[in-house]
C-alpha positions in Angstrom: -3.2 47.6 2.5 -6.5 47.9 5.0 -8.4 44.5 4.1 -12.1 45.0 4.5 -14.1 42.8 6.8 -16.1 41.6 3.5 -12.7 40.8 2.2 -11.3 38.4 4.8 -11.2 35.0 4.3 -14.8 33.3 5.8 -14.1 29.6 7.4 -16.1 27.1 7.1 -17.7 25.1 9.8 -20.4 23.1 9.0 -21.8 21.0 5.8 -25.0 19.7 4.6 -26.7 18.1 2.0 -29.7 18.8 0.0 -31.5 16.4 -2.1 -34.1 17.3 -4.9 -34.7 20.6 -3.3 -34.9 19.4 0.0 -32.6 19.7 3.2 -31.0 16.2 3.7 -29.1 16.6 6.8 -25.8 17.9 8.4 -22.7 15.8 7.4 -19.0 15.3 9.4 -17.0 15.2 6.3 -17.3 16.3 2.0 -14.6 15.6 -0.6 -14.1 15.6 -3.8 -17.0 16.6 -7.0 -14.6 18.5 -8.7 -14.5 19.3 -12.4 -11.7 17.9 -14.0 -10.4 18.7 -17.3 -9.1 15.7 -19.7 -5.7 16.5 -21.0 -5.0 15.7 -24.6 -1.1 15.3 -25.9 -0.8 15.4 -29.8 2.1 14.1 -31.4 5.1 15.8 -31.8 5.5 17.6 -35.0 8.2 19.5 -37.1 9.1 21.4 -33.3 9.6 18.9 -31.1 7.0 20.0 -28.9 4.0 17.7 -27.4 1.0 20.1 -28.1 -1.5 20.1 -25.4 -5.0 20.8 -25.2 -8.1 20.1 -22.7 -10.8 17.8 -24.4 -14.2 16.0 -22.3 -15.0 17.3 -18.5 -14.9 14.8 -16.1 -16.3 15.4 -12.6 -14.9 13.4 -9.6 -17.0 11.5 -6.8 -18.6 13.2 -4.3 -18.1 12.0 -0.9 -19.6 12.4 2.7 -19.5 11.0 6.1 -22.6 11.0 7.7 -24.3 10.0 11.4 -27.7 9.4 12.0 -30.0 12.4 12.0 -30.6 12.7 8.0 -33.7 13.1 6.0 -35.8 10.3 4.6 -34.7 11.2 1.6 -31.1 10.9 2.0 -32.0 7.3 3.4 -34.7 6.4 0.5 -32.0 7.5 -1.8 -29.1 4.7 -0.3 -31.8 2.4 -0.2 -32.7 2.9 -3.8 -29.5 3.1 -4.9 -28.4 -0.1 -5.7 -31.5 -1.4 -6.7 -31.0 -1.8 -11.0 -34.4 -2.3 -12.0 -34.9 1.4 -10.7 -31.9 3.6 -11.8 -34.0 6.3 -12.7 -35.0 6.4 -9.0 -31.1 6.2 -8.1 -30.0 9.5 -9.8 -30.5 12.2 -7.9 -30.2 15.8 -7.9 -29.1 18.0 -5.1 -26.2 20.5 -2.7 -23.3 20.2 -1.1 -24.0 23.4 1.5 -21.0 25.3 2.5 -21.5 26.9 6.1 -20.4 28.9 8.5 -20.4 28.9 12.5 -23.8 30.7 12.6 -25.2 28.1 9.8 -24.9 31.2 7.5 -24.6 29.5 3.7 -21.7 30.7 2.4 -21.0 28.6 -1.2 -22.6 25.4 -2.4 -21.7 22.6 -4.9 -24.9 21.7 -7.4 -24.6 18.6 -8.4 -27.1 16.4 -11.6 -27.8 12.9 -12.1 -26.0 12.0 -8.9 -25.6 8.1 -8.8 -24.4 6.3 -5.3 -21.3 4.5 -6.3 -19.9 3.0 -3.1 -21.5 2.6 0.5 -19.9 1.8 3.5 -21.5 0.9 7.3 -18.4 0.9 10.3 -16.8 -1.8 11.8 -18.2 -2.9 15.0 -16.0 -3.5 18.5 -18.1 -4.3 21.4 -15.1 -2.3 23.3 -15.3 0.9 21.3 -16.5 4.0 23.1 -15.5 6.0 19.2 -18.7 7.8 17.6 -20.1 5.4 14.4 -20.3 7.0 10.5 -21.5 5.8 7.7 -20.3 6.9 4.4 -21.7 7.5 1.2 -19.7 8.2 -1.8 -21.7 8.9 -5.3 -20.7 9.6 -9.4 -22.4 13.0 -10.8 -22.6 13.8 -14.1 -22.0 17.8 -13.3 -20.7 19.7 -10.5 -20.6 23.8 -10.7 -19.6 25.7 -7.7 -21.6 28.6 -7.1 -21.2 31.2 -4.3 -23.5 32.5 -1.8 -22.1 34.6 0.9 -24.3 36.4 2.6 -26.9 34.1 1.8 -29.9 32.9 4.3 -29.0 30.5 6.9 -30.0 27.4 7.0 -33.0 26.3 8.7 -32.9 22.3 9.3 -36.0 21.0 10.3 -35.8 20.7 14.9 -35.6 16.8 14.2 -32.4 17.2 12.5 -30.6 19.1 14.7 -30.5 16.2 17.9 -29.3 13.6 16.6 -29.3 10.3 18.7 -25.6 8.8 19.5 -24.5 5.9 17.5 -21.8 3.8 18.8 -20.0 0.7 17.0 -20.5 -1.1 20.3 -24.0 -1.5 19.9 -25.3 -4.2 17.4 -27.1 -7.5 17.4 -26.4 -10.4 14.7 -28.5 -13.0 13.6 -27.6 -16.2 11.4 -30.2 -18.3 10.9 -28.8 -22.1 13.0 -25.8 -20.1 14.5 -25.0 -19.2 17.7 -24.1 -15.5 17.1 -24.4 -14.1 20.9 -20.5 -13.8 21.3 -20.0 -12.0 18.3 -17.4 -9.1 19.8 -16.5 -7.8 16.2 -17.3 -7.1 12.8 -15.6 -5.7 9.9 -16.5 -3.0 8.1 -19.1 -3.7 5.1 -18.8 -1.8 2.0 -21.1 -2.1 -1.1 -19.8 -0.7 -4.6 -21.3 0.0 -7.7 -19.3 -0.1 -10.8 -21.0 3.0 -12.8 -19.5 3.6 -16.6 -19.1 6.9 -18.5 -21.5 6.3 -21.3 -19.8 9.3 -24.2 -22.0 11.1 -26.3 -20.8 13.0 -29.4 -22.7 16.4 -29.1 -22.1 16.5 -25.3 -19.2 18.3 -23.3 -20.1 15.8 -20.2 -20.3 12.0 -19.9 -23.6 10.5 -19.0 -23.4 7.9 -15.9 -24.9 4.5 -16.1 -24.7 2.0 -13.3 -23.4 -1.7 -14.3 -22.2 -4.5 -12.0 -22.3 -4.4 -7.7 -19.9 -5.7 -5.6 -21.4 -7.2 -2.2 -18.7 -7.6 0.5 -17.7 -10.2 2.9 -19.0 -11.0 5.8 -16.1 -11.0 8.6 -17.3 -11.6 12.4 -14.9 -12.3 15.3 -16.2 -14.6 18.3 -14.6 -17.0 21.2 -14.0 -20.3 20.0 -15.9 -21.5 22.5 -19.0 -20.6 21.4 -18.3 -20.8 17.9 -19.4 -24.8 17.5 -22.1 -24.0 15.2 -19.8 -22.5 12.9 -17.3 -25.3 12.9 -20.5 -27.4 12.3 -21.4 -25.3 9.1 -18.1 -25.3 7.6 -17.3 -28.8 8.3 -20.5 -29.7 5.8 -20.3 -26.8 3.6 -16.9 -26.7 2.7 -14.7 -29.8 3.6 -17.8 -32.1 3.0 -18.7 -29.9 -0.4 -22.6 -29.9 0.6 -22.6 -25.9 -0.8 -25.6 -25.9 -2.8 -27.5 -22.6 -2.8 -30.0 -24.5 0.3 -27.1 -24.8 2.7 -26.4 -21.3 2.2 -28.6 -18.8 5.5 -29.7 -15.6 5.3 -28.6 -13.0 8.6 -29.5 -10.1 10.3 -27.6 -7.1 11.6 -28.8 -4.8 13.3 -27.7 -1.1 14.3 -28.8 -0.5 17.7 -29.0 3.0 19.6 -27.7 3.3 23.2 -30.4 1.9 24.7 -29.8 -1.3 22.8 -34.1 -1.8 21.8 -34.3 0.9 19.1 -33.3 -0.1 15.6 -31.5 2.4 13.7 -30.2 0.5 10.9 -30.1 -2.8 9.9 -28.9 -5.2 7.6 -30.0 -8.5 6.4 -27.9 -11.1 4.4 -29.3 -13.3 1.5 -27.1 -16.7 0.7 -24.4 -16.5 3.0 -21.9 -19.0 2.6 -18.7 -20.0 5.0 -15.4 -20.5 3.4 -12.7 -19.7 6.2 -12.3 -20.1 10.0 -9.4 -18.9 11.2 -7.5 -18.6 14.9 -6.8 -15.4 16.1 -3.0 -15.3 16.5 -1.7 -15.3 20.3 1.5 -16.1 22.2 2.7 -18.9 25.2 2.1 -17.6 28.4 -0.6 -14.8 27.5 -4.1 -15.1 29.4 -6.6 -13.7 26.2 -9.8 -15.0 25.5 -9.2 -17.4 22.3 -11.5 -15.8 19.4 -12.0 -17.1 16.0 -12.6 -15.1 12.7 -15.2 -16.1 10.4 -15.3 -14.9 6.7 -18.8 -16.0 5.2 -19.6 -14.4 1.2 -22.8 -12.8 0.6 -24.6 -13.1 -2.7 -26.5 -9.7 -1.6 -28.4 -7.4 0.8 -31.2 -5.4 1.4 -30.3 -2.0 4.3 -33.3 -0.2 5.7 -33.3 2.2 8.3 -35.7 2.2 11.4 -37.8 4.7 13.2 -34.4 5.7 15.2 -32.4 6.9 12.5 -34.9 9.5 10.8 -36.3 12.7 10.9 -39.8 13.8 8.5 -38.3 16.3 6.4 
């Protein structure tokens, strides 16, 4: 059997996101926002057989790795995300764009009501030379698949398409009191929202509806010999029991691009508190510089992206 060039198989290449109409920006990975069917088992009658039968539609998370380089607003939509006095400002409608080498659209994935469940920055290594992604994983209330091939290629806006390099190495942390200039290493952060399928009788699908967040730890490697102020702070906070919510500080990290002045993202910390200092473990005889890890809990935070990380769009 001859197989027609429109017959073969088309790979995909590239994938982007579009947001309330507009172009959001080219992503490294996508998973996930399929449509799942809920499978119902009645009892077993008079047969002996468990009869089977498909009852609501449930839609799984969607979920995409990202760089700098995206729209405002892809960022205005992270920002807004986990803020729940506005929800209706955190749902959001938009396209996972299925591409081809030549940025030809081939299928996309439409997605409604599109609620950011989970965020994640990287860990930070002054050491690592390793490219830096963020990822952003959101709940929709419906996916449908739709093909396109031969469509129109996609034209990103000229901003989009240089995107400046973002490496883990490159960070600055601030902690109000603390000594934070020998900071080498920071754990990855990762903000969740708990969002609950709220069932409606006449409806097929679920409706989404955000509930409780989860802000992470804090967890920052430094030498121990620089790390005096943090002894200090958990000496008093924690073995001397003066926690009240005014010996708590509020810190600042910020993303830096290469040349270690422009902001591309940063982070700032409202009532942390120190619970744990710990050694790093090491052997007799070895010559490493002696670090400490520091675990600090953080009531919550506010991310905002600078002038490095965006493109008008």
């Amino acid at each position: 059997m001859i197989i027609s060039r429109n017959q073969r198989a088309t790979p995909i290449s590239k994938y982007a996101i579009e947001v309330d109409g507009a172009h959001g920006g080219w992503v490294r990975e996508v998973d996930g926002g399929h449509a799942v069917g809920d499978v119902v088992v009645e009892k077993v009658g008079a047969d002996h057989l468990a009869k089977k039968h498909i009852g609501n539609v449930s839609y799984e998370e969607l979920t995409f790795k990202c760089g700098t380089g995206m729209s405002k607003g892809i960022y205005d939509w992270i920002h807004t995300g986990f803020n729940q006095t506005s929800i209706a400002a955190g749902r959001k409608n938009g396209a996972v764009i299925f591409a081809d080498y030549d940025q030809m659209e081939v299928s996309r994935l439409n997605w409604q009501n599109g609620l950011i469940s989970e965020f994640g920055m990287p860990a930070l290594d002054a050491a690592s030379k390793d490219a830096a992604m963020m990822t952003v994983k959101f709940k929709p209330e419906i996916t449908r698949k739709v093909s396109t091939g031969g469509g129109a290629k996609i034209n990103a806006p000229i901003q989009a398409k240089v995107q400046k390099q973002w490496l883990p190495s490159n960070f600055k942390l601030e902690i109000e009191a603390c000594n934070c200039t020998r900071v080498n290493k920071i754990e990855a952060l990762t903000i969740k929202q708990k969002i609950t399928a709220n069932a409606v009788g006449e409806m097929r699908d679920y409706e989404q509806e955000p509930t409780s967040v989860e802000v992470p730890n804090l967890v920052i490697s430094m030498a121990e010999s620089h790390a005096d102020d943090f002894f200090k702070w958990h000496e008093d906070f924690v073995i001397k029991g003066h926690c009240q919510e005014g010996n708590e500080k509020t810190g600042t990290l910020h993303y830096l691009a290469a040349d270690l002045v422009t902001e591309l993202f940063t982070l700032t910390f409202f009532n942390l508190g120190v619970f744990k200092i710990s050694p790093d473990k090491v052997e007799a005889g070895g010559e490493p510089i002696r670090r400490v890890k520091v675990e600090m809990y953080c009531e919550h935070w506010d991310w905002v992206y600078g002038p490095g990380a965006t493109w008008q769009g």
